[in-house]
LUMDREN-662588 format. One line per 2 residues: number of its first residue (from 0); their letters; for each residue y, x, z of N, C-alpha, C. Coordinates in nm, 2 decimals, decimal comma. Layout:
# LUMDREN-662588
NUM	a	Y/X/Z/Y/X/Z/Y/X/Z; ... .
# end
This chain:
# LUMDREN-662588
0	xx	-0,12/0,08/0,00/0,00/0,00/0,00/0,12/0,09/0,00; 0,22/0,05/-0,10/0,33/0,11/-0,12/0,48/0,03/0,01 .
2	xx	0,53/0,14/0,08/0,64/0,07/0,15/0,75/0,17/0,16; 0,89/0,13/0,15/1,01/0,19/0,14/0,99/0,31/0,32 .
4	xx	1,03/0,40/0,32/1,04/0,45/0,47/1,17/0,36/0,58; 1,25/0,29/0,48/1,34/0,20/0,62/1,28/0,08/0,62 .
6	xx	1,17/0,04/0,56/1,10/-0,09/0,61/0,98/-0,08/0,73; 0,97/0,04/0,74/0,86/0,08/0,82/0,95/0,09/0,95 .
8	xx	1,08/0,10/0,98/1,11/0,17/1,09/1,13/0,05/1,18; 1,11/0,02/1,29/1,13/-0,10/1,39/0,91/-0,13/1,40 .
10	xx	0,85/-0,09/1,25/0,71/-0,13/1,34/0,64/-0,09/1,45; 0,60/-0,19/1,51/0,52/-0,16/1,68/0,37/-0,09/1,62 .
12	xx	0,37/0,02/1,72/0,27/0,12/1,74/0,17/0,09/1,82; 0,05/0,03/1,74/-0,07/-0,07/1,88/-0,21/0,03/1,88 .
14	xx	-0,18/0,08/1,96/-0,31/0,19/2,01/-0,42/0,10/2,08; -0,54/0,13/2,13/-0,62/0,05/2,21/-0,59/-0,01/2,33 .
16	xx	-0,44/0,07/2,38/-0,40/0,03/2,53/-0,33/-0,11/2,49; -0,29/-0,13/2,39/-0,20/-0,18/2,33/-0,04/-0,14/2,25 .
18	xx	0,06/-0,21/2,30/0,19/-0,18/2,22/0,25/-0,03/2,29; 0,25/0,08/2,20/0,31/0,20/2,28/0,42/0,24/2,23 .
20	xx	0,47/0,16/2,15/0,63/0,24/2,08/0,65/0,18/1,98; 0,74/0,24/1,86/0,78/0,20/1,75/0,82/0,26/1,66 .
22	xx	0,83/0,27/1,57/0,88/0,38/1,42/1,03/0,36/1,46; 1,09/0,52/1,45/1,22/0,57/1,43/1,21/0,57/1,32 .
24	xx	1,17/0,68/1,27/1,16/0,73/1,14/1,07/0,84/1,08; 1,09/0,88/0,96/0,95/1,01/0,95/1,03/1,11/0,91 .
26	xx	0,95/1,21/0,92/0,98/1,37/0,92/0,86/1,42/0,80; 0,93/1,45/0,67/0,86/1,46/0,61/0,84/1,64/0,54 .
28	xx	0,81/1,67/0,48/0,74/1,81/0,37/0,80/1,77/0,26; 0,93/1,88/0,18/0,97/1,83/0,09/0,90/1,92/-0,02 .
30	xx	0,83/2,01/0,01/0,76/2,10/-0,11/0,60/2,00/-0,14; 0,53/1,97/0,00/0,44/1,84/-0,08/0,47/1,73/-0,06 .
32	xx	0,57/1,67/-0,05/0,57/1,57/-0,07/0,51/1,42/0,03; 0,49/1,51/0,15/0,41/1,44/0,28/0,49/1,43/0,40 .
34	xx	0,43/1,32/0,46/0,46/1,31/0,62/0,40/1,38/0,71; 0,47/1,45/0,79/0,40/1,55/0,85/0,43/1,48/1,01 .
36	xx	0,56/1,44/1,03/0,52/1,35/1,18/0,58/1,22/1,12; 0,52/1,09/1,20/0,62/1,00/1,26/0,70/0,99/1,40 .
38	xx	0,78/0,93/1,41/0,92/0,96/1,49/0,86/0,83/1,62; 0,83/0,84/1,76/0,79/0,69/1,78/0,90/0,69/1,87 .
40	xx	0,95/0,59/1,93/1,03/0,57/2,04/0,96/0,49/2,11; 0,91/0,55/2,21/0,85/0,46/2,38/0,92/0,47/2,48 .
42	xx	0,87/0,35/2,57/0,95/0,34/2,69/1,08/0,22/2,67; 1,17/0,19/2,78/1,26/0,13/2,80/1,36/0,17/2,73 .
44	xx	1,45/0,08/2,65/1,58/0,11/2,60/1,65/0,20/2,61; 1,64/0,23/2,76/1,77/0,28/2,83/1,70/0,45/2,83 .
46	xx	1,56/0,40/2,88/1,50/0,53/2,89/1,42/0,58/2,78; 1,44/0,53/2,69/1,38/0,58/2,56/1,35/0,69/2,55 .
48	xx	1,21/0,74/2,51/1,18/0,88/2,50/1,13/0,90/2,30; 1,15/0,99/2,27/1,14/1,00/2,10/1,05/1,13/2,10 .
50	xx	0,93/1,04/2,04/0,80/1,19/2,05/0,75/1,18/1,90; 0,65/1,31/1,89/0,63/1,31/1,74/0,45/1,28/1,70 .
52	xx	0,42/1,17/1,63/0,27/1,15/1,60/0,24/1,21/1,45; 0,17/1,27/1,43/0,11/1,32/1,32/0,01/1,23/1,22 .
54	xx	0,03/1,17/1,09/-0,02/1,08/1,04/-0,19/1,03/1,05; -0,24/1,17/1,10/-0,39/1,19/1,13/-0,42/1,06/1,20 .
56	xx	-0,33/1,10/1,32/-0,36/0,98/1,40/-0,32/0,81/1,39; -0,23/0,80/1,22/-0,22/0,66/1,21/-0,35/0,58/1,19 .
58	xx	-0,34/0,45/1,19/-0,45/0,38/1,10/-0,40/0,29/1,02; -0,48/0,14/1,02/-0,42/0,03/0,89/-0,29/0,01/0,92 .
60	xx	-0,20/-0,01/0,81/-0,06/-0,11/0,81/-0,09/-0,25/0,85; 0,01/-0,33/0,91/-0,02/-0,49/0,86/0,07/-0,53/0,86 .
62	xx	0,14/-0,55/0,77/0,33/-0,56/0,78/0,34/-0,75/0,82; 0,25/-0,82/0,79/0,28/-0,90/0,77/0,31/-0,96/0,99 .
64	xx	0,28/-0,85/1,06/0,28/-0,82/1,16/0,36/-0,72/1,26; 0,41/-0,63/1,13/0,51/-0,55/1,16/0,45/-0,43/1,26 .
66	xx	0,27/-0,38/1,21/0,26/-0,32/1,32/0,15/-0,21/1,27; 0,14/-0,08/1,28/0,06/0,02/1,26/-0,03/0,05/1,37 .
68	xx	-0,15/0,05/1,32/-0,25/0,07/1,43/-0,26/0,25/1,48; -0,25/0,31/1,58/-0,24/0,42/1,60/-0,37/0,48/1,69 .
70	xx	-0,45/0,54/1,68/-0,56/0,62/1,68/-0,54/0,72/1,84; -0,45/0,70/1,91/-0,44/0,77/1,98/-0,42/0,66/2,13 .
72	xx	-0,41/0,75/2,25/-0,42/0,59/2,44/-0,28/0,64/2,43; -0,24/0,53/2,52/-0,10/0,53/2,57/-0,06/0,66/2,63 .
74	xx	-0,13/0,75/2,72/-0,15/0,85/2,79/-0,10/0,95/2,67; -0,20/0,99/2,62/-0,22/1,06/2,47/-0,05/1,08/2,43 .
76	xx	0,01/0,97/2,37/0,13/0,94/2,33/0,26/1,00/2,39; 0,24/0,92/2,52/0,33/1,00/2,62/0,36/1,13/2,62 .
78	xx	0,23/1,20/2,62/0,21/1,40/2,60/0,22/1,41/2,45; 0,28/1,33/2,40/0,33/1,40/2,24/0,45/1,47/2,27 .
80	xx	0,47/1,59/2,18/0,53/1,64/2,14/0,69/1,57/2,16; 0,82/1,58/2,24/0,91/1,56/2,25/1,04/1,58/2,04 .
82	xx	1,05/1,47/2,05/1,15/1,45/1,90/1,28/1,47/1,96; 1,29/1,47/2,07/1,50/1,46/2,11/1,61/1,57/2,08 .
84	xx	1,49/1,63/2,02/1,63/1,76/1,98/1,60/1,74/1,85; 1,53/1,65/1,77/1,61/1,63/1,60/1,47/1,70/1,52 .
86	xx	1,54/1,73/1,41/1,39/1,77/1,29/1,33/1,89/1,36; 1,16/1,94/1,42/1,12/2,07/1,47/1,16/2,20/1,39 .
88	xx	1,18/2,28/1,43/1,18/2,40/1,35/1,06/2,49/1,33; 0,95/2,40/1,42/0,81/2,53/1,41/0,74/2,42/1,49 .
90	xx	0,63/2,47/1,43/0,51/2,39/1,47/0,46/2,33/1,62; 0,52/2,24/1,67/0,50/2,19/1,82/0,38/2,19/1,83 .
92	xx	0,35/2,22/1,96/0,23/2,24/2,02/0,18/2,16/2,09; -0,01/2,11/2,10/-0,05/1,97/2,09/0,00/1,88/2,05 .
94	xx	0,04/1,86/1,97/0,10/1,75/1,80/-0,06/1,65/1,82; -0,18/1,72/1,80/-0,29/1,66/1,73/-0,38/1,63/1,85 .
96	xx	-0,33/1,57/1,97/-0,40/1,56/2,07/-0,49/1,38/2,05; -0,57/1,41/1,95/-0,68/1,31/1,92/-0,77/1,29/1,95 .
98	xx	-0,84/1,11/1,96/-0,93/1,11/2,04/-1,09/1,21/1,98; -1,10/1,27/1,90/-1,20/1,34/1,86/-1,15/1,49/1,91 .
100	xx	-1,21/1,55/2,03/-1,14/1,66/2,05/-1,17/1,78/1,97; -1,22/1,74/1,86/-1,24/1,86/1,77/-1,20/1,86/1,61 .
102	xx	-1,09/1,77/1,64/-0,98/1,76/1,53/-0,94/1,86/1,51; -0,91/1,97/1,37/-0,84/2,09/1,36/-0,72/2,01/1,37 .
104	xx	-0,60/2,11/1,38/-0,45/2,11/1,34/-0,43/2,07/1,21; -0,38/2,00/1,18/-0,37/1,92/1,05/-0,31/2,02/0,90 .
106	xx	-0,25/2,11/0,97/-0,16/2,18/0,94/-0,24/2,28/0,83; -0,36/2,34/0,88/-0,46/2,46/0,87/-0,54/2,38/0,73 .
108	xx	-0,63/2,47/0,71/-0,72/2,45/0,57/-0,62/2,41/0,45; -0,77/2,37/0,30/-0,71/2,42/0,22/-0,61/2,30/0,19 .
110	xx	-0,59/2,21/0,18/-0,52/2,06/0,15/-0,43/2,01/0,23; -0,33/1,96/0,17/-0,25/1,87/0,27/-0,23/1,80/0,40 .
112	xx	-0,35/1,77/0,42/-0,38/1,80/0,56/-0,48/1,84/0,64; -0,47/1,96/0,64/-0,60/2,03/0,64/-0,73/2,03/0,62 .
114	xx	-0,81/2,06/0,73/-0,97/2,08/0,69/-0,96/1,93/0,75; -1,05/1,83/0,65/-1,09/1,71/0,74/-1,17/1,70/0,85 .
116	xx	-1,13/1,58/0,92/-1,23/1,60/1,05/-1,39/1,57/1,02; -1,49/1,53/1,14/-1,62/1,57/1,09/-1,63/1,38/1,10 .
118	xx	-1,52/1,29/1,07/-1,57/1,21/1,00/-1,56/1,23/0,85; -1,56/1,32/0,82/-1,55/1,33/0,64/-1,44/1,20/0,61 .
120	xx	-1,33/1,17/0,66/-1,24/1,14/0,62/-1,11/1,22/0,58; -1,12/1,19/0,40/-1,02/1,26/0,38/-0,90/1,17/0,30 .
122	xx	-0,78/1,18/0,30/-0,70/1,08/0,30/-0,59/1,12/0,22; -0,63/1,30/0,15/-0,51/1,35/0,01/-0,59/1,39/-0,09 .
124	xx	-0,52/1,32/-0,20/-0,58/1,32/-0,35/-0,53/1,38/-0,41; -0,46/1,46/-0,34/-0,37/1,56/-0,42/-0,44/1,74/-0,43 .
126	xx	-0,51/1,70/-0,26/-0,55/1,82/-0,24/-0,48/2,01/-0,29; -0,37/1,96/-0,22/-0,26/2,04/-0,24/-0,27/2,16/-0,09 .
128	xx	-0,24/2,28/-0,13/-0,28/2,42/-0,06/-0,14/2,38/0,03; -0,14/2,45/0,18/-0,04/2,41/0,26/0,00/2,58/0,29 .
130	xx	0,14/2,62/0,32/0,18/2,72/0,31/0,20/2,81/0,44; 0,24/2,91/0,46/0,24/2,94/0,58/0,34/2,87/0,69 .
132	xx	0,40/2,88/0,81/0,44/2,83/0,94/0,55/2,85/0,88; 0,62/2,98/0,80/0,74/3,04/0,81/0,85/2,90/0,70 .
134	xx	0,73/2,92/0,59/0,80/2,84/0,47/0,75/2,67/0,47; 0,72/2,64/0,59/0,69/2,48/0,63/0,76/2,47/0,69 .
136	xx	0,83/2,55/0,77/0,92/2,48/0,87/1,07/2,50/0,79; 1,08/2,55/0,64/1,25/2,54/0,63/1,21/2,43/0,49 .
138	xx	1,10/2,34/0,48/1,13/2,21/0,36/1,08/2,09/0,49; 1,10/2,10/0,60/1,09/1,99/0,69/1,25/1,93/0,68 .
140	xx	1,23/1,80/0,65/1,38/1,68/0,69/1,32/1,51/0,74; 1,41/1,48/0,71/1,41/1,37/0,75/1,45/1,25/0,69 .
142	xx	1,32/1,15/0,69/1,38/1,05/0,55/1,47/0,98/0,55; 1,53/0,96/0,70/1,64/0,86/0,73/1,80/1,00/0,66 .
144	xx	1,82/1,09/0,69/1,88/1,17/0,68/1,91/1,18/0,54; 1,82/1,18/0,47/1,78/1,22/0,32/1,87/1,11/0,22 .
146	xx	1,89/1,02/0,26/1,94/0,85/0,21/2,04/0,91/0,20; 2,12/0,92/0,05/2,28/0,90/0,06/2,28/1,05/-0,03 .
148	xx	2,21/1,10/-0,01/2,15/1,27/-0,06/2,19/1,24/-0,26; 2,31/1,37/-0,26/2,33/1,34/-0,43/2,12/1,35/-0,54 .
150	xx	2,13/1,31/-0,64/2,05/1,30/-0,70/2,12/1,40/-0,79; 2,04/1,50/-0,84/2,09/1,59/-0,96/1,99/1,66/-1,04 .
152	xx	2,05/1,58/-1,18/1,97/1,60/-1,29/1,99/1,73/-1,32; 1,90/1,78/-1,41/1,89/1,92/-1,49/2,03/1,91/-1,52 .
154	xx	2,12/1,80/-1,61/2,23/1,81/-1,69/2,31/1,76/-1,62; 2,31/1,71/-1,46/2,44/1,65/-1,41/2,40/1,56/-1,31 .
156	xx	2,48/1,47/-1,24/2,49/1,41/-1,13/2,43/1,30/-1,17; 2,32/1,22/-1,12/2,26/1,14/-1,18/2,27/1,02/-1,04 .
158	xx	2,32/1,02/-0,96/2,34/0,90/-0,87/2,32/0,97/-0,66; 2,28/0,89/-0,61/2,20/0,94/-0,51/2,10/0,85/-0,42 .
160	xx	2,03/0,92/-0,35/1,92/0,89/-0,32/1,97/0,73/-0,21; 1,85/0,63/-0,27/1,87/0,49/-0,15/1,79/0,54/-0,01 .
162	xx	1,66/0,58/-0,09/1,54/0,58/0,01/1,41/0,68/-0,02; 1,25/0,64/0,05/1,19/0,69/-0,02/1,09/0,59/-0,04 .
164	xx	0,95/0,58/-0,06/0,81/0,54/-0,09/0,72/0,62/-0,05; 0,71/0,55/0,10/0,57/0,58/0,12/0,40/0,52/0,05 .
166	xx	0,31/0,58/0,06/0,17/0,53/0,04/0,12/0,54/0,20; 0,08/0,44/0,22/0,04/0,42/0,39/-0,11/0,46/0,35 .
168	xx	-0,20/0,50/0,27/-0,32/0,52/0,27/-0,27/0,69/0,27; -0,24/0,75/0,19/-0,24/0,90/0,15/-0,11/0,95/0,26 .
170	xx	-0,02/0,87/0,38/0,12/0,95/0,38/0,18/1,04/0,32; 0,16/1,04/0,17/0,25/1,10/0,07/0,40/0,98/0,05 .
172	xx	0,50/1,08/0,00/0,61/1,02/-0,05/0,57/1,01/-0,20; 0,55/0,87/-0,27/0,51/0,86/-0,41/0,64/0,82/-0,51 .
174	xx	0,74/0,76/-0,47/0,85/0,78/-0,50/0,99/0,78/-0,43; 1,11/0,82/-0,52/1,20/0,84/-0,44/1,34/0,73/-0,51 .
176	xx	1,34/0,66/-0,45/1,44/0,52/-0,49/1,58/0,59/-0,53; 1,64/0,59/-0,61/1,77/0,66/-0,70/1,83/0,53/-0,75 .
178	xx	1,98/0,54/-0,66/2,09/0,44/-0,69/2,18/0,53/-0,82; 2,18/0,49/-0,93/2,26/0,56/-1,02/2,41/0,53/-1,02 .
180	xx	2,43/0,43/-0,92/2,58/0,41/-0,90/2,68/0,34/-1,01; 2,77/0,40/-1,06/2,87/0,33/-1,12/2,85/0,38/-1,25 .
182	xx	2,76/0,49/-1,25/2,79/0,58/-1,38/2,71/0,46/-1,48; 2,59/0,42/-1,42/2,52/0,30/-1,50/2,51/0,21/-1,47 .
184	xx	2,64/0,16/-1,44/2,65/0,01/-1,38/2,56/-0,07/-1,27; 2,50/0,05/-1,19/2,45/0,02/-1,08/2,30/0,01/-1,06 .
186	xx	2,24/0,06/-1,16/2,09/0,03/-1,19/2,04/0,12/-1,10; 1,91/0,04/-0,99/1,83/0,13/-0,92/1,68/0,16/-1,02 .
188	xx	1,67/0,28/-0,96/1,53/0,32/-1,07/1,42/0,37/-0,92; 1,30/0,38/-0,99/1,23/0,48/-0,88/1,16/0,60/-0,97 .
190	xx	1,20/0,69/-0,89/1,17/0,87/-0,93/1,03/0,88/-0,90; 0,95/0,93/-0,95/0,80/1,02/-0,93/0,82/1,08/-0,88 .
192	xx	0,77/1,11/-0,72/0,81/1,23/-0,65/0,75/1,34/-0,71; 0,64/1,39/-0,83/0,60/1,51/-0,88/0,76/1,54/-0,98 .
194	xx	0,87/1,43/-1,03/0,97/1,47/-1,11/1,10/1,56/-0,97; 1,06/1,56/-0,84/1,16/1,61/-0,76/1,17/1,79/-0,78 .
196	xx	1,25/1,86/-0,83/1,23/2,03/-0,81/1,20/2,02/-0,68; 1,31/2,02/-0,62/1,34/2,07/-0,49/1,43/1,98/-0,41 .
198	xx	1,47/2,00/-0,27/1,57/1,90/-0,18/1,66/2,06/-0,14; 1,78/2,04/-0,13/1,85/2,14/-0,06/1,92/2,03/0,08 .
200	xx	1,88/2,06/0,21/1,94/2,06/0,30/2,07/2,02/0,32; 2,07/2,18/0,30/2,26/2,27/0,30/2,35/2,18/0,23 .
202	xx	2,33/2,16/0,09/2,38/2,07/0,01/2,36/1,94/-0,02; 2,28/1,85/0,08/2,27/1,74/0,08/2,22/1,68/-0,08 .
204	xx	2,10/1,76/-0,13/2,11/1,74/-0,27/1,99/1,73/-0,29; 1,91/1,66/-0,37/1,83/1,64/-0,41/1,77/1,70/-0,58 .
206	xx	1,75/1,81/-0,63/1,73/1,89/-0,75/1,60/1,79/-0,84; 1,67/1,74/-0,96/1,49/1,65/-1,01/1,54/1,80/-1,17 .
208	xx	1,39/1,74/-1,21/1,34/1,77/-1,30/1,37/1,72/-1,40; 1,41/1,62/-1,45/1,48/1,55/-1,54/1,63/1,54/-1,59 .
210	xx	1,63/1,49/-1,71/1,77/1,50/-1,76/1,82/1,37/-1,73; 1,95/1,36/-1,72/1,99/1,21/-1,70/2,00/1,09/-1,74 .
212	xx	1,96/1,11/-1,90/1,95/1,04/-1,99/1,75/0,96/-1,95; 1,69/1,04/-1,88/1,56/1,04/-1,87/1,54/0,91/-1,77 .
214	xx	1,63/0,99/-1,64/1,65/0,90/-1,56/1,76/0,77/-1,54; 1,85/0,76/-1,64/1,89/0,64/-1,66/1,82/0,54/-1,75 .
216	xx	1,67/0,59/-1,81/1,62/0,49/-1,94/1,50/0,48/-1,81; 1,47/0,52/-1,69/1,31/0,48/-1,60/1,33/0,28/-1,62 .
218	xx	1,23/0,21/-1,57/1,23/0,07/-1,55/1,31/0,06/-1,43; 1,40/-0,06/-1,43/1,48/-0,07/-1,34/1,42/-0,15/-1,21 .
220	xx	1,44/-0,10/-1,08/1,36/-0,12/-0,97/1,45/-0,23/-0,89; 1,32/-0,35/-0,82/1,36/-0,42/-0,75/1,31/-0,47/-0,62 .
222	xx	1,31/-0,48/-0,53/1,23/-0,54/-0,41/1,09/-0,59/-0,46; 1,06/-0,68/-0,58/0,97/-0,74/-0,60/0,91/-0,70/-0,66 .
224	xx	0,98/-0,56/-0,77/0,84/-0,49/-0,83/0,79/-0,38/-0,74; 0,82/-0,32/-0,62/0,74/-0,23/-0,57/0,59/-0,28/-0,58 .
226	xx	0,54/-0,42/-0,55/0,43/-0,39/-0,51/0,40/-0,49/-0,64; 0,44/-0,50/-0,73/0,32/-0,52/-0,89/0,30/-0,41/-0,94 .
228	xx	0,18/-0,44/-0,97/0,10/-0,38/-1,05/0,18/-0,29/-1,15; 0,21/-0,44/-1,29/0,24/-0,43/-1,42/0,39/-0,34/-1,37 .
230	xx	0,47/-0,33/-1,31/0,58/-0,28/-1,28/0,55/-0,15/-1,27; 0,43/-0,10/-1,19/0,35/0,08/-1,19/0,32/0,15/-1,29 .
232	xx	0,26/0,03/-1,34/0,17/0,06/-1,53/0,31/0,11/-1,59; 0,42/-0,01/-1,62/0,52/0,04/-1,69/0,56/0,15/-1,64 .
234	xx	0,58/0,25/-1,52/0,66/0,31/-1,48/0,56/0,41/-1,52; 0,45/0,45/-1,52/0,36/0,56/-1,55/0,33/0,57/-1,76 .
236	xx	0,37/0,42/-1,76/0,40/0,50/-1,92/0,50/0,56/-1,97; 0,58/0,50/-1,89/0,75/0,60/-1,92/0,70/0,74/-1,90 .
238	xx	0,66/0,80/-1,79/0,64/0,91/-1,75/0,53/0,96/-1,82; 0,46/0,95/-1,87/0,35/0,95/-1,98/0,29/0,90/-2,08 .
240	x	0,41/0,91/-2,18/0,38/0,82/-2,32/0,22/0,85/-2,40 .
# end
């Protein structure tokens, strides 16, 4: 199932204990293209604590419920990794405190998220090589942060970023929502996250692969086609005549 990252934020977090928190927001990998934590906020309003869960430990969506099932006890949760000082700069320690205590670090082996556990569940189809500590920790951001982020074509300024697209089965970002603004009378498109170069931080910028002509002819995106079919099909023949 395909979902925007600010539709996801406000869902309740239902572990076995029951309700333990809620989606802030995610912290994602801009070289693969993955979530590497969710952002949960537990506790009282006032006392709100902001810790970090690693997608390993999500399970099903059910939006129609507003609520992600989480793999991990209330207890567990609490001893997550602290989020209050903002995006990590290095790999927090016990992140992956799962009820299988022989979960590797998600981080390790050869694929996106690492060696699978010894349920032989594996959950990236990308099976993409993960890099060292040094150069993971400077393409970590943040999807809420990332919104507003110029879009820039090979040839020029091509709008800027609304949002992104998650896949709740694979926590990959599969596209990236591009408001083209005024230059084309306002048309939102959605970007292939394989068409993204790069994200610069520094410059609040988003580098695609495309010319702007490329990306003002994509199908034009609406609430209601994210999740058709015929809307994907067209959008993968553009990208692959």
């Amino acid at each position: 199932m395909l979902s925007k990252a600010t539709a996801l934020e406000g869902y309740t977090l239902v572990s076995p204990d029951g309700d333990v928190g809620r989606v802030k927001e995610f912290y994602f990998d801009d070289q693969q293209c993955a979530i590497r934590y969710l952002v949960a906020g537990t506790g009282a309003w006032r006392s709100e604590k902001k810790v970090l869960i690693p997608p390993r430990a999500l399970g099903p969506l059910f939006p129609e419920k507003r609520h992600i099932a989480v793999e991990l006890t209330a207890q567990q949760i609490e001893n997550s990794p602290s989020a209050s000082c903002g995006v990590p700069m290095s790999q927090p320690t016990g992140e992956t405190r799962l009820p299988d205590p022989g979960s590797p670090r998600y981080w390790g082996g050869p694929h996106m998220w690492g060696s699978p556990p010894d349920s032989g569940r594996e959950r990236d189809p990308w099976r993409s090589p993960i890099r060292g500590e040094r150069a993971w920790r400077m393409h970590l951001g943040s999807t809420r942060d990332v919104s507003g982020y110029q879009a820039q074509a090979v040839n020029g300024d091509s709008g800027c970023v609304e949002d992104v697209v998650i896949d709740d089965e694979t926590w990959a970002i599969r596209y990236w929502i591009i408001d083209t603004g005024n230059r084309w009378a306002g048309r939102t498109v959605l970007l292939d996250a394989h068409w993204v170069e790069r994200v610069s931080w520094s410059e609040s910028t988003v580098y695609l692969k495309l010319a702007r002509e490329t990306v003002r002819n994509l199908p034009e995106y609406t609430e209601a086609a994210l999740l058709a079919l015929e809307y994907e099909t067209r959008l993968r023949r553009h990208y692959d005549p």
